[in-house]
C-alpha positions in Angstrom: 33.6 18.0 70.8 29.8 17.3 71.3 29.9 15.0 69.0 32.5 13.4 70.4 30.9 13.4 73.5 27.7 11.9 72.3 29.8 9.1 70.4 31.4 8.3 73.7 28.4 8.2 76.1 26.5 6.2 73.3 29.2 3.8 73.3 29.7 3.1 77.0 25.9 3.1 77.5 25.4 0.8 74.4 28.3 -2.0 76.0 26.7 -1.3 79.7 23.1 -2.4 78.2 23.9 -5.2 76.3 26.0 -6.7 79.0 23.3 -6.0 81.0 20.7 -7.0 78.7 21.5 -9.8 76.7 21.7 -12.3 80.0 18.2 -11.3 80.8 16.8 -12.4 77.2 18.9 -15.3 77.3 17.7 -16.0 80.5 13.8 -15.2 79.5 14.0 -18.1 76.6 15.2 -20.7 79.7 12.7 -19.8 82.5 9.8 -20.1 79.6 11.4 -23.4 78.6 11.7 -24.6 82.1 8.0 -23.0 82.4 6.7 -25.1 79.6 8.7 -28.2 80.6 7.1 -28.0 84.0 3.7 -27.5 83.3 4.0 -30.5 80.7 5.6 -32.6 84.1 2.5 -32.0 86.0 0.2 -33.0 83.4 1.5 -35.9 83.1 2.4 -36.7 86.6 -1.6 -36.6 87.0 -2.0 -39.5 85.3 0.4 -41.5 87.1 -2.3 -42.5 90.2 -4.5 -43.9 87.0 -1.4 -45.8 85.7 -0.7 -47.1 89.1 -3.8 -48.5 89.7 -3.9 -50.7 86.3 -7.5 -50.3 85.5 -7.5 -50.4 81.9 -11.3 -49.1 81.7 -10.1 -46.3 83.9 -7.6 -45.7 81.8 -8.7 -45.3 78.8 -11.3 -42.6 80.4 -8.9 -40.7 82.2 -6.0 -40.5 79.4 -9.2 -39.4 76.9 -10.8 -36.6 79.3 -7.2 -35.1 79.8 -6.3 -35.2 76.1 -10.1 -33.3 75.7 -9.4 -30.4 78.0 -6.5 -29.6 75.4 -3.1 -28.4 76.4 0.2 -30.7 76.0 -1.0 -34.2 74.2 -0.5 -37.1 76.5 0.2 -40.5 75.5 0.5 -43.9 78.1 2.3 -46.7 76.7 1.5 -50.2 78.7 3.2 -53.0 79.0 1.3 -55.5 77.2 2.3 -52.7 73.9 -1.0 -50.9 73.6 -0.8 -47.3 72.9 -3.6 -45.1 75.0 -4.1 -41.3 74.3 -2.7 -39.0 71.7 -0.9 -41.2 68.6 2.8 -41.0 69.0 5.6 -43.1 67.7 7.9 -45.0 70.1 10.9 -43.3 70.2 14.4 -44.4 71.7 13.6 -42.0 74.6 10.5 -44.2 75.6 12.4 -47.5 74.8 15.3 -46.0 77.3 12.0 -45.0 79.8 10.8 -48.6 79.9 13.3 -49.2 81.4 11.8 -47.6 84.4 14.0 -44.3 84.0 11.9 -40.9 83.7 13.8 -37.8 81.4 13.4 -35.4 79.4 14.7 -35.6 75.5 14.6 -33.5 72.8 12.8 -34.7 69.8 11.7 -33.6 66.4 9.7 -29.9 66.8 10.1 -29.6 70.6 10.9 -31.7 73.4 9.2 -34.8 75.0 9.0 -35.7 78.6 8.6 -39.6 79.8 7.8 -40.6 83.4 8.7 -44.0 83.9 5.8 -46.0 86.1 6.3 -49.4 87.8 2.6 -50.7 87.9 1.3 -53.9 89.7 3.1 -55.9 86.7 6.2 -57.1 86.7 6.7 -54.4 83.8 6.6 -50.7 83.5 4.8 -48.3 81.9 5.3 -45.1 80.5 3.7 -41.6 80.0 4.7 -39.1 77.8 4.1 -35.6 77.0 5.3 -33.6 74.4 5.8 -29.8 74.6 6.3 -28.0 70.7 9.1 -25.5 70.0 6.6 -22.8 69.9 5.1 -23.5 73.8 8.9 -23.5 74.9 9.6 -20.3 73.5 5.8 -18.5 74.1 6.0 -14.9 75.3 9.9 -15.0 74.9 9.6 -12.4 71.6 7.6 -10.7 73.7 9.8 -10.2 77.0 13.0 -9.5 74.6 11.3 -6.9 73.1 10.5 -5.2 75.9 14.0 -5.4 77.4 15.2 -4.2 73.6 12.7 -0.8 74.4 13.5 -0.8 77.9 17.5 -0.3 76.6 16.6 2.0 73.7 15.2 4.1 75.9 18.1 4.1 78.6 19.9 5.1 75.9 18.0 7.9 74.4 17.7 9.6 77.8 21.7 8.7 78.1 21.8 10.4 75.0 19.6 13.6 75.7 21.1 14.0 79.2 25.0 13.9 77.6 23.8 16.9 74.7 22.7 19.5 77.3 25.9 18.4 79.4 28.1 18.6 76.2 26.4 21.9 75.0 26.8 23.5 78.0 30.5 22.7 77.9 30.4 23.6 74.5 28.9 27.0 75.2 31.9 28.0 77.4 34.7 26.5 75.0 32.9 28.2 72.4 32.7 31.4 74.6 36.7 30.9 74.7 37.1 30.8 71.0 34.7 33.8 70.7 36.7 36.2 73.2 40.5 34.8 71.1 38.7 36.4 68.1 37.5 39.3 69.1 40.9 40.0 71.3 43.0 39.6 67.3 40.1 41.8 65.6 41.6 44.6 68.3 39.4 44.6 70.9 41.2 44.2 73.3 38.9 45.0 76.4 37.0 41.5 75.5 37.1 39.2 78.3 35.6 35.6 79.0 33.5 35.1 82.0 34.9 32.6 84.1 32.5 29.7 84.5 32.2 25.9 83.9 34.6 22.8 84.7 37.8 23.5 86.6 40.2 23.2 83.9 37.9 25.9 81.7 37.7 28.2 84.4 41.8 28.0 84.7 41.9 28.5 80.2 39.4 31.6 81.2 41.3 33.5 83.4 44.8 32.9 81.7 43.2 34.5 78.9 42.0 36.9 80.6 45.8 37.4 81.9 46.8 37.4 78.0 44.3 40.0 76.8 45.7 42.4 80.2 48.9 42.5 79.3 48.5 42.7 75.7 47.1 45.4 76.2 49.4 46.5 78.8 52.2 45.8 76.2 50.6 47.3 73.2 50.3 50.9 75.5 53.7 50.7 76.4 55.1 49.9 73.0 52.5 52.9 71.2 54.2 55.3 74.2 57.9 54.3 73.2 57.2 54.8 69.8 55.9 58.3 70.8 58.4 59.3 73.0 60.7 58.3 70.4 59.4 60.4 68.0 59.0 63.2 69.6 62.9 63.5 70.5 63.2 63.9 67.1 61.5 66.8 67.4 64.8 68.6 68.9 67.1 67.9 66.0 63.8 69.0 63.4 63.7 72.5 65.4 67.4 73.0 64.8 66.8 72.2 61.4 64.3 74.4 60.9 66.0 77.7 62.6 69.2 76.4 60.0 66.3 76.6 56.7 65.3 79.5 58.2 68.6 81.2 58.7 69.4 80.6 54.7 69.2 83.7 52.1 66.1 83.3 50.2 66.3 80.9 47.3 64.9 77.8 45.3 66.9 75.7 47.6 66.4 77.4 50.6 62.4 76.7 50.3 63.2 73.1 48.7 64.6 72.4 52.4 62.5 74.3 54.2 59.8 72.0 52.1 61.9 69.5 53.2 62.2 70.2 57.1 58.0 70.6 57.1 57.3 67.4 55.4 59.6 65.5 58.5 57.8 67.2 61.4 54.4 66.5 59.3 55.7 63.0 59.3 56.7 62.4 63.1 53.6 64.6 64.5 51.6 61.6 62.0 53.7 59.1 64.0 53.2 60.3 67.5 49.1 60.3 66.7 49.3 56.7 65.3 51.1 55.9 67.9 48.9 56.9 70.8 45.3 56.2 68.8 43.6 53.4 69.6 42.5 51.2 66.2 38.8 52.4 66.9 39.9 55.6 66.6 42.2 55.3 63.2 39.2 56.0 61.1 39.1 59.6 59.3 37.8 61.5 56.2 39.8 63.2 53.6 39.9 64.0 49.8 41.9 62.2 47.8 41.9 64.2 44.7 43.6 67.4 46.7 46.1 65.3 49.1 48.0 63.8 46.0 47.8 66.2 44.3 49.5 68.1 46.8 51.8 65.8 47.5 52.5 65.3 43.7 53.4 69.3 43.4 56.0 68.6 46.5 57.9 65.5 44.3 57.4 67.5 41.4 60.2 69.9 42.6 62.8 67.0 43.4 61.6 65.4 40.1 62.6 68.7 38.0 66.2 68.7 39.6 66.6 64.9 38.5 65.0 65.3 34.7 62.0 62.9 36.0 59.5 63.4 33.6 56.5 63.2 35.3 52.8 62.2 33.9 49.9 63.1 36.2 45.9 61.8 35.5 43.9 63.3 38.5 40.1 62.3 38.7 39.1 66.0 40.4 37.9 67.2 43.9 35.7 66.0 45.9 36.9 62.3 46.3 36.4 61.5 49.4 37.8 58.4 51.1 38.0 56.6 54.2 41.0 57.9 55.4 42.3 60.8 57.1 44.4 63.2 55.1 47.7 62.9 57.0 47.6 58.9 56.8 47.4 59.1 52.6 50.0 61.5 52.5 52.2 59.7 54.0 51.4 56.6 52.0 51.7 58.7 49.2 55.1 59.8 50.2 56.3 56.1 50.7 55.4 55.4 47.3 57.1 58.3 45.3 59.8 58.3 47.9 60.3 54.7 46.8 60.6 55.5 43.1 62.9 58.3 43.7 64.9 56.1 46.1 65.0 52.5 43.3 65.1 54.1 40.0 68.1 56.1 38.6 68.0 59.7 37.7 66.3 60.7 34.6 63.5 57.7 35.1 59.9 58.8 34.2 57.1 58.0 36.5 53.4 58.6 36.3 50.4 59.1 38.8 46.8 58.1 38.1 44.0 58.7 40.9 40.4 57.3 39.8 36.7 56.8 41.1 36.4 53.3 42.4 33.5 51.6 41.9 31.0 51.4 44.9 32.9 54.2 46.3 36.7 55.0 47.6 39.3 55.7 45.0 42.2 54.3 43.1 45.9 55.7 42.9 48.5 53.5 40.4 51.9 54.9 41.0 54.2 53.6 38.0 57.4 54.1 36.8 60.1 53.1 34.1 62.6 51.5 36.4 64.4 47.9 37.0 60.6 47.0 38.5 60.5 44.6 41.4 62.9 41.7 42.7 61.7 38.4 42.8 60.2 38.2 46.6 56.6 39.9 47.2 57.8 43.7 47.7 54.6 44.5 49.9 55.2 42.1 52.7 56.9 44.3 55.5 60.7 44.4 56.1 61.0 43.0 52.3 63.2 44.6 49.9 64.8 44.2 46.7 67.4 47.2 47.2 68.8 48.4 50.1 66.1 49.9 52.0 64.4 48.8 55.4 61.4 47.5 53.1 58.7 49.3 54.9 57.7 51.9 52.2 55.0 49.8 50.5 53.9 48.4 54.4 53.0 51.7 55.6 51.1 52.4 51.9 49.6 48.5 52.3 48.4 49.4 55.8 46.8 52.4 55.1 44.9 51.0 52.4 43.5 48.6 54.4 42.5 50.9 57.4 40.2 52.3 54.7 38.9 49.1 53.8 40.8 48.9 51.0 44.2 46.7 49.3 47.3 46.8 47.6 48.5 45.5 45.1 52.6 45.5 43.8 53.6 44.2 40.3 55.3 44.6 37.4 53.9 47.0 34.9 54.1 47.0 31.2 57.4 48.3 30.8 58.9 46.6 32.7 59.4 49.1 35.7 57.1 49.0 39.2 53.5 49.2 38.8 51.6 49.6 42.4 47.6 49.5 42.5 46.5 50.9 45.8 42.6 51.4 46.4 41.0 52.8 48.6 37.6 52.0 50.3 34.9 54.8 50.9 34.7 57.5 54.1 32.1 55.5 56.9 28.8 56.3 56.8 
C-alpha cells in the first residue's frame, strides 16, 4: 500500500509539473529569441540617422566603429550596390528589403533582420543584422535546467511528504493485521487502538466488536460443553453404585475399571472445557501414563486373544503435557484399534526418547489399516465412528509442541507416529 501510494503521488505530481513546466521552458527559448532579435533591431536601427543622411564618408566611419565595439555584425547595402560593414551575401530577404519593406527572416545558422531605409535617392537602402542560433538560444540551457531542479525537487518533497503520510497509514493497517493475528494465535484480549482516517477507525472498532464476542462465544460454548458433561455425571454415579453392588469378580472390577476410566474422561472434559489455552500447558511422565494405560487395554485385550507387544523407554520421561490429556489420547488410540480391527488382531506399543527432548509413542496394529481419506483430519473416518479418535490424539500432540502422523504400516494394518515435544522450561 505505500508503495502504491508513492507510485500515485509521484505520478500526479510528475503530470502536474510538466504541464506546468514544459510551457515555461518553451516559453524561456521565445523570450531569449525575441530578446536577441530585439537587441539586434536596435543596433541596427542606430544606424539608420547615418543612412538617412547619405554621407558616404560618414558612413563608412559609423558602420566601422559599430562593427568594432563587437556584438551582432552589421552590414548597409546602398543603392548605387556597394556593400559597407561586415561581408555578407545578398540574400532574397535583402532583395525583398530593397524594396523598402523591413522583416525578419531566417537564414542559414540564425536569423537576419533587414530595415528597409528610403534615403535622399530615389532608391532605398538597406541594413542588416544577423543574430547566430547560439545568441537566440543564450541562457535558455540554463533557465530549463533550473525549472528541470526546481520540479525535481517539487517532487522529491512530494515524495518525502506522501511516505510519512503513507507510513503512518501503514502503521495503523499494519496495527490491524497485527491484532487479527494475535486474536487466531488465542489471545483473545488483543485489541487495536482506535486511531487514524475514518474508515480505519470504523475497521478498528468492528474488530474490536469481533474479538468481544468471540470471546463472548468461545466462554459460552467451553460452559455448554461443561454443563454438558457434568450431567453425565448422574448416569456415571448410578453406574458406579450398580459395579459396586456386583459380587466380587474379574468382571465386576473390568467394569468397575470401566465406570473410573468414564468419569476420569468427563472430569478431563469439564477442565478442558473451562481452561483457558494459556492455561492448557502441564507436565507428566510418559513412560508411567502409558504404561498405565496399556495394563488397562491389556485386560480387554486378553478377553479378545489380542496379542499384545509392548517396548517402553523407562521412567522419568517427561513431556509437555499433563497426565490426564495423554491418557486420554492414549485411550483414543487403543480404543480405535479395539474399535477397527477384528478380534484376535495383534497390536503393539512403542514409547521412545525424542531427540531434543519430548517422546515418541507408535501405536500399530495388524488390521485392514486406513481408508483412502487422511484419518487424522477431525470428523474423518473410514468405519463407522464419529472420526474424532485420532483429533483428540492430534491435538494433544500439538499442545505439547508436538505432531501426528497416521499411515500405513508395514503389514499392512494402522501405523500412527505421535510425538511429543518437551515439558516448558
Amino acid at each position: 500500500m505505500r508503495r502504491r501510494l508513492l507510485v500515485l503521488v509521484a505520478s500526479t505530481i510528475s503530470l502536474a509539473l510538466v504541464a506546468f513546466l514544459a510551457p515555461l521552458a518553451f516559453l524561456a527559448g521565445v523570450l531569449a529569441a525575441d530578446r536577441a532579435t530585439a537587441d539586434a533591431l536596435v543596433r541596427a536601427q542606430s544606424l539608420v540617422p547615418v543612412v538617412s543622411a547619405g554621407g558616404q564618408a560618414g558612413l563608412e566611419l559609423a558602420v566601422e566603429q559599430a562593427n568594432s565595439g563587437g556584438g551582432f555584425p552589421l552590414t548597409v547595402f546602398l543603392p548605387s550596390g556597394r556593400v559597407l560593414g561586415a561581408p555578407a551575401a545578398e540574400s532574397d530577404a535583402v532583395r525583398l528589403a530593397f524594396t523598402g519593406r523591413s522583416l525578419t527572416a531566417q537564414a542559414p545558422g540564425g536569423r537576419e533582420i533587414l530595415v528597409a531605409i528610403q534615403g535622399t535617392s530615389a532608391r532605398t537602402a538597406v541594413i542588416r543584422t544577423f543574430v547566430s542560433d547560439v545568441d537566440l538560444t543564450r541562457g535558455v540551457a540554463r533557465a530549463r535546467t533550473i525549472l528541470g531542479l526546481l520540479g525535481l525537487g517539487l517532487l522529491l518533497i512530494s515524495l518525502v511528504v506522501a511516505d510519512r503520510l503513507a507510513r503512518s497509514q501503514v502503521r495503523v493497517i499494519s496495527g490491524l493485521a497485527g491484532v487479527s493475528h494475535r486474536l487466531a494465535a488465542g489471545e483473545l484480549s488483543a485489541r487495536v487502538p482506535v486511531e487514524g482516517p475514518p474508515e480505519v477507525r470504523e475497521v478498528a472498532i468492528a474488530l474490536n466488536h469481533l474479538a468481544g464476542r468471540i470471546r463472548v462465544l468461545l466462554a459460552q460454548e467451553r460452559e455448554a460443553v461443561a454443563d454438558l458433561s457434568h450431567r453425565l455425571r448422574t448416569p456415571l454415579t448410578a453406574l458406579r453404585l450398580e459395579a459396586d453392588a456386583l459380587p466380587e469378580s474379574e468382571q465386576a472390577a473390568r467394569v468397575a475399571a470401566a465406570v473410573e476410566s468414564m468419569e476420569r474422561m468427563v472430569t478431563q472434559v469439564i477442565k478442558e472445557a473451562r481452561r483457558s489455552r494459556q492455561d492448557a500447558s502441564g507436565e507428566c511422565d510418559a513412560a508411567l501414563v502409558v504404561s498405565e494405560r496399556l495394563d488397562y487395554w491389556s485386560m480387554l485385550a486378553r478377553d479378545q486373544d489380542r496379542r499384545v507387544t509392548r517396548d517402553l523407554a523407562g521412567p522419568p520421561l517427561p513431556v509437555g503435557l499433563t497426565g490426564e490429556a495423554l491418557a486420554t489420547g492414549v485411550d483414543a488410540l487403543l480404543e480405535n484399534v479395539f474399535a477397527h480391527t477384528p478380534e484376535g488382531t495383534a497390536f503393539a506399543v512403542r514409547l521412545d526418547r525424542r531427540q531434543g527432548g519430548g517422546a515418541v509413542l507408535v501405536v500399530a496394529d495388524d488390521g485392514p489399516g486406513f481408508g483412502g481419506d487422511d484419518p487424522a483430519r477431525r470428523g474423518v473416518s473410514g468405519g463407522s465412528s464419529t472420526g474424532l479418535g485420532l483429533d483428540i490424539a492430534r491435538r494433544a500432540a500439538e499442545r505439547s509442541g508436538g505432531s501426528l502422523d497416521a499411515a500405513t504400516g508395514p503389514t499392512g494394518g494402522a501405523r500412527v507416529t505421535v510425538e511429543l515435544g518437551p515439558p516448558p522450561d
